[in-house]
C-alpha positions as CSV (number, residue, x, y, z in Angstrom):
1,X,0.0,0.0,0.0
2,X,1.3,3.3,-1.0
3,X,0.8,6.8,0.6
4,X,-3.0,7.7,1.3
5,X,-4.4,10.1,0.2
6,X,-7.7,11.9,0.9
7,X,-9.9,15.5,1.3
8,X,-10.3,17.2,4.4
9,X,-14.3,16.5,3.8
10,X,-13.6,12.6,4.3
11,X,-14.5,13.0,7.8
12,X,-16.8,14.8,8.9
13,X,-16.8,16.6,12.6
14,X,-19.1,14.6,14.5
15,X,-17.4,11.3,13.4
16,X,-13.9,12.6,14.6
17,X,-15.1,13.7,17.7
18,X,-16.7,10.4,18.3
19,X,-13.4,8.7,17.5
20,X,-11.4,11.3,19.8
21,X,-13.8,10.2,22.7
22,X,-14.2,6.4,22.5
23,X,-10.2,6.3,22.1
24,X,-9.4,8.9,24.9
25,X,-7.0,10.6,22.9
26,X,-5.8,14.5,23.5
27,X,-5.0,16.8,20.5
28,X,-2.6,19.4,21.0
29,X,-2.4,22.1,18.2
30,X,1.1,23.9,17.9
31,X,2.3,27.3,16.0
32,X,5.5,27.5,16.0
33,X,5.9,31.3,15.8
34,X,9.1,34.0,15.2
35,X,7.9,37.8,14.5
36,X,4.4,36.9,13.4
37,X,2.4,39.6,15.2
38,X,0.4,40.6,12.3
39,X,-1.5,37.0,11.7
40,X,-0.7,34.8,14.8
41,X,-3.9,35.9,16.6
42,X,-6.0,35.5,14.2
43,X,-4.8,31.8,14.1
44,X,-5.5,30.9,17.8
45,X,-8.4,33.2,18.2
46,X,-10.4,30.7,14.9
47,X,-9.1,27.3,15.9
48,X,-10.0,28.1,19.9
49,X,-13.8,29.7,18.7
50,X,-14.3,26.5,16.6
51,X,-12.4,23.5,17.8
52,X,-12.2,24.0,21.2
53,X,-15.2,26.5,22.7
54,X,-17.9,25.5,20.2
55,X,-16.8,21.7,20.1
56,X,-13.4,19.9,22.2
57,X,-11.7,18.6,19.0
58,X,-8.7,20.7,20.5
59,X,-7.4,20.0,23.8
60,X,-4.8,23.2,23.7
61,X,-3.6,25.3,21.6
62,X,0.5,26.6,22.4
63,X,2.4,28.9,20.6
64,X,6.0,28.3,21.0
65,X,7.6,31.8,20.6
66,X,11.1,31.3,19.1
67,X,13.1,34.0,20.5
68,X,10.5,36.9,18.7
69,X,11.5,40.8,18.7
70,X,7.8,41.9,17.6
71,X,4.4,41.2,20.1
72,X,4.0,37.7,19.1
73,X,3.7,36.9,22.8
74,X,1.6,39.1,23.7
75,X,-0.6,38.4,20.6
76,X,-1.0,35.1,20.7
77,X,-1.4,34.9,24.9
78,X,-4.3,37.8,24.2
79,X,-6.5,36.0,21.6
80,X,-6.3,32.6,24.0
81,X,-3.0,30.1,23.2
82,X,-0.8,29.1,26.1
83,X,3.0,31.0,25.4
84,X,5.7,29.2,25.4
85,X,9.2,31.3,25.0
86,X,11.6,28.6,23.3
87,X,14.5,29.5,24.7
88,X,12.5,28.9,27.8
89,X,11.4,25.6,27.6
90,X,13.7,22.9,29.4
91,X,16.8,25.2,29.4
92,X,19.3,22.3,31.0
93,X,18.7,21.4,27.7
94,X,19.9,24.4,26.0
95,X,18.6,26.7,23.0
96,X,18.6,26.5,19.1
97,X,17.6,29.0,16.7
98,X,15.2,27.4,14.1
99,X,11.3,26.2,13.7
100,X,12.3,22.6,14.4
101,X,13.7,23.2,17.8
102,X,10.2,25.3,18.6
103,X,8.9,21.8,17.6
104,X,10.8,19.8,19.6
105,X,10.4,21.7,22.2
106,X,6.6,21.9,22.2
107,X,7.2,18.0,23.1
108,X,7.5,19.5,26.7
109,X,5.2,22.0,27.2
110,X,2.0,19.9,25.4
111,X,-0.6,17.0,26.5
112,X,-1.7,15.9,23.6
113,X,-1.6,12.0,21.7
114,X,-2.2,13.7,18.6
115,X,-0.1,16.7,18.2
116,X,-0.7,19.1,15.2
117,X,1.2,21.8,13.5
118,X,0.2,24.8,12.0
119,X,2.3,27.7,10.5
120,X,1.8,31.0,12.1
121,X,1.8,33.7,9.0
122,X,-1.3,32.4,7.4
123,X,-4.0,34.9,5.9
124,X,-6.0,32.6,3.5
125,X,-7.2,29.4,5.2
126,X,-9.8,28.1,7.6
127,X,-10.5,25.9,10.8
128,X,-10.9,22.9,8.6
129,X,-7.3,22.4,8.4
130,X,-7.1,20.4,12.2
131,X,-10.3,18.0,11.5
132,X,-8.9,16.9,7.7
133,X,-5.3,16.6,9.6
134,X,-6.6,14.6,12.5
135,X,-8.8,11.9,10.0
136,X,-6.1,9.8,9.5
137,X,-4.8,9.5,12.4
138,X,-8.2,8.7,14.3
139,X,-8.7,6.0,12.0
140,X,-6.1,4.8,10.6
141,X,-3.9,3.5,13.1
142,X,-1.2,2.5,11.4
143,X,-0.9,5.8,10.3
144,X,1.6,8.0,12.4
145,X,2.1,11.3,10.2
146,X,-0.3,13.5,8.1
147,X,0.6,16.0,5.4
148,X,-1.1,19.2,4.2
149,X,-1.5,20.1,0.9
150,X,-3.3,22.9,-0.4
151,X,-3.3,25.5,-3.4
152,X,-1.4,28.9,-3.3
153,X,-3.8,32.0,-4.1
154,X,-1.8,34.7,-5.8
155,X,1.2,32.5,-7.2
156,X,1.7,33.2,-10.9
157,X,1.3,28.9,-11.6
158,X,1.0,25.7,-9.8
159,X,4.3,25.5,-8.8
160,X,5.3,29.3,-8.2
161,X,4.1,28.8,-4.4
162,X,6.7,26.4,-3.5
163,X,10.6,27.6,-4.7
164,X,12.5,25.2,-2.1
165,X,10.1,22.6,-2.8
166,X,10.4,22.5,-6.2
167,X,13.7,23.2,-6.8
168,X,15.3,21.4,-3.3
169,X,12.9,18.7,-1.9
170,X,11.7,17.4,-4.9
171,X,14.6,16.6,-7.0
172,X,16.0,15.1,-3.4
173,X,13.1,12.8,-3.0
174,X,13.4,11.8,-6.6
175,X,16.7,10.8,-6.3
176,X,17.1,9.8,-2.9
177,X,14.0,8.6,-1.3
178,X,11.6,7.9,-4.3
179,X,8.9,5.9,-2.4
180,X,7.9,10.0,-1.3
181,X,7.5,10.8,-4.6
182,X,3.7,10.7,-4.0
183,X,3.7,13.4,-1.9
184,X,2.1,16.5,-3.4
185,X,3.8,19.5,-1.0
186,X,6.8,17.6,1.3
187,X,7.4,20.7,3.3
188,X,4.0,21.6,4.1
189,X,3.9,23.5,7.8
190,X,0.7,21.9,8.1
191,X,0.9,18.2,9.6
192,X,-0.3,16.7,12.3
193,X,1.6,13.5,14.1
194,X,0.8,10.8,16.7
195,X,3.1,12.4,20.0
196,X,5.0,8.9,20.6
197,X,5.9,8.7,16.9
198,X,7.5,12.2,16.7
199,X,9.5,12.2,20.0
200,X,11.1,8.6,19.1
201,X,12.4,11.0,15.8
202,X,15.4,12.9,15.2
203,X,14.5,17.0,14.8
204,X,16.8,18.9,12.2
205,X,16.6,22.0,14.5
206,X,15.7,24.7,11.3
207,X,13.8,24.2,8.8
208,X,14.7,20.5,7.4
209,X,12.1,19.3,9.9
210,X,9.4,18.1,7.9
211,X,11.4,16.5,5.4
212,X,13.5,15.0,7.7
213,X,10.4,13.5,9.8
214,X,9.4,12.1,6.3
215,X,12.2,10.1,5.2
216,X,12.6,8.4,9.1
217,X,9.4,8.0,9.0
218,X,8.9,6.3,5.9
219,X,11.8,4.2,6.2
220,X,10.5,3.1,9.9
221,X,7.1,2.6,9.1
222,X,6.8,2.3,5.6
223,X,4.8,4.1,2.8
224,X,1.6,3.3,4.8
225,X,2.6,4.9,8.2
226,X,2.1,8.6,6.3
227,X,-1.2,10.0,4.7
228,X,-1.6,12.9,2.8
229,X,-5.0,15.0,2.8
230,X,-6.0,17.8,0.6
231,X,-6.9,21.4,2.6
232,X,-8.3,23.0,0.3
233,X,-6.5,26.5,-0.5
234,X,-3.8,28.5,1.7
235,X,-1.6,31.3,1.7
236,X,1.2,32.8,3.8
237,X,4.0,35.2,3.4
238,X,6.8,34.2,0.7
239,X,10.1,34.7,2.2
240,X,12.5,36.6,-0.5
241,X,14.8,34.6,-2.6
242,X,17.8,35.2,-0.6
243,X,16.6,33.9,2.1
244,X,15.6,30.7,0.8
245,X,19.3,29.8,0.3
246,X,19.7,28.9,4.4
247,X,16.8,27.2,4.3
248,X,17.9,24.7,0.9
249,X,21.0,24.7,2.8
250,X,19.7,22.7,5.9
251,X,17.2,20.7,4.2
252,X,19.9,19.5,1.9
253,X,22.7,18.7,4.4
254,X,19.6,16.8,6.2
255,X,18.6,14.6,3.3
256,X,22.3,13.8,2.6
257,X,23.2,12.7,6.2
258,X,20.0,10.1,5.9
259,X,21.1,9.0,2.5
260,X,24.5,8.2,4.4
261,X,26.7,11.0,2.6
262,X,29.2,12.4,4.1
263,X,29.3,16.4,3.8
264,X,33.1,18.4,4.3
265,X,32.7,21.1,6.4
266,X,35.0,23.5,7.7
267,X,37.1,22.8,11.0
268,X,35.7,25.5,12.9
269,X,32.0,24.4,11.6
270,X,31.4,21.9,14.3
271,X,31.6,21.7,17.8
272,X,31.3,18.4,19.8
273,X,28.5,18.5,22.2
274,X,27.9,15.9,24.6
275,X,24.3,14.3,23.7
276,X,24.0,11.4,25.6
277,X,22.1,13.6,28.9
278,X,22.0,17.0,27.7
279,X,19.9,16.7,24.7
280,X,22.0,18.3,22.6
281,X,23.8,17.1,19.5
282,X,26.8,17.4,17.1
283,X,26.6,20.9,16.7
284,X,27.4,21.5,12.7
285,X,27.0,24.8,10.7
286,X,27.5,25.5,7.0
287,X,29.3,28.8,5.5
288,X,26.5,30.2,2.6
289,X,28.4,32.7,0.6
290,X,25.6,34.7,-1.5
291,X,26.4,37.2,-4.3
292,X,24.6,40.5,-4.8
293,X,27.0,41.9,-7.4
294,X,30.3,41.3,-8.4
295,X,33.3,39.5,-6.2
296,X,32.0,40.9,-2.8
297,X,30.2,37.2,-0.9
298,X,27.7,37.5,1.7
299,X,28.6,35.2,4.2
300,X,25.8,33.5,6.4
301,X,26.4,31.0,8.6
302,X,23.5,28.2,8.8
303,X,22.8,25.5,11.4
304,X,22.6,22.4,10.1
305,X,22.6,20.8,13.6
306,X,19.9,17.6,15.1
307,X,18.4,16.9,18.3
308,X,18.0,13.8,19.1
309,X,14.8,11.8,19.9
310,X,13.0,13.7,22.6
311,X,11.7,10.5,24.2
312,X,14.6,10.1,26.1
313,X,14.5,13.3,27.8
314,X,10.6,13.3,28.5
């Protein structure tokens, strides 16, 4: 059996909520959130009014606030989420920059079985995304992660909406790890996961998280331990091309380590850290040099470092 795939409509609300109450599961709902003042709110305040006041679909919703220099905090504690501050959360455990240590962490601060993951800077969507996430997982049980996938508004074609994906994740999967070529948008923000599967996982601690939780996943449960359900339409700030490179950067030194390839980096790019009872990992960075015009490089420097399986720390 291959990847499923199915429409957020499959299930409808009462039959989940059934499901969620004969099987005593929790569902946690998670934003991972840096600087996004302008839309966060509106995301807690819609998924709390529908999912959890009107109905208990949603157990909780927490915002983990990675290390923002805007009102995110206060926005999102306002309009009803639980705050987390990343840097925060377990600090024996120390601090990373990057949307897949706010994930990670949220394995700490949450309650949920069923733990779902929703982007912070969206303006076109709608309270449907949780239920079509959580459908799989309530029935299926040999299903242990769900990915969104949804058209773009405003993208000049079908595949405008989704640079890194087109360009970085999918020529990776098609070379590396073909059995994901079914998947129709890889590095959605929108998943949801069963709790015990995801903290048993490695985390890339940027941005290679969802393709990273992919390929283990896939490989430890096969083709049928992920589904794949259609939300309907979405939209979210595009980051500008520059700063896509980091972000290609890490999911590409990710996909390589799990496809057993060794990757040179400088000396002074990685720092032993001691991971058996600190939860911390290999620290490794890449040097990005970027080009605005002539000889003159921008140099960024970009994480590339894993935890390790949370479970062990919980």
């Amino acid at each position: 059996m291959g990847i499923r795939a199915g429409h957020w409509d499959d299930w409808a609300l009462e039959g989940l909520l059934g499901r969620k109450e004969s099987t005593g599961q929790r569902v946690s709902l998670v934003v991972p959130a840096r600087n996004e003042a302008a839309t966060v709110g509106a995301v807690v305040a819609r998924v709390r009014e529908a999912l959890m006041d009107t109905v208990s679909l949603v157990d909780e919703v927490v915002v983990i606030d990675s290390d923002s220099v805007d009102d995110t905090y206060a926005v999102a504690e306002s309009a009803g989420a639980r705050v987390h501050r990343c840097a925060e959360i377990r600090p024996d455990l120390g601090t990373h920059p990057g949307k897949g240590e706010a994930m990670w962490k949220s394995l700490f601060v949450t309650t949920g079985d069923l733990v779902v993951f929703m982007d912070a800077d969206l303006h076109d969507w709608d309270t449907h995304f949780v239920p079509g996430l959580l459908g799989p997982l309530l029935h299926h049980p040999e299903v242990q992660l769900v990915k969104g996938f949804y058209d773009r508004p405003g993208a000049d074609g079908p595949l405008e909406g989704g640079r890194v994906t087109e360009l970085v994740a999918r020529p990776l999967i098609a070379l590396l790890f073909p059995e994901l070529g079914g998947l129709v948008q890889p590095l959605a923000g929108e998943w949801a996961v069963r709790r015990t599967w995801f903290a048993g996982l490695p985390v890339p601690t940027g941005y290679a998280v969802e393709l990273a939780a992919l390929v283990d996943t896939v490989r430890a449960a096969g083709a049928e331990g992920i589904a794949q359900v259609d939300l309907g339409v979405r939209a979210h700030r595009h980051q500008a091309l520059r700063d896509l490179g980091g972000m290609a950067t890490q999911i590409l030194a990710a996909a390589l380590a799990r496809a057993g390839v060794a990757v040179p980096l400088p000396d002074s790019s990685s720092a032993a850290v001691d991971g058996d009872d600190s939860g911390r990992c290999v620290a490794t960075q890449a040097v990005l040099r970027q080009y605005l015009r002539g000889l003159e490089p921008v140099e960024r420097v970009v994480p590339t470092l894993e935890r390790p399986a949370a479970e062990a720390y919980l």
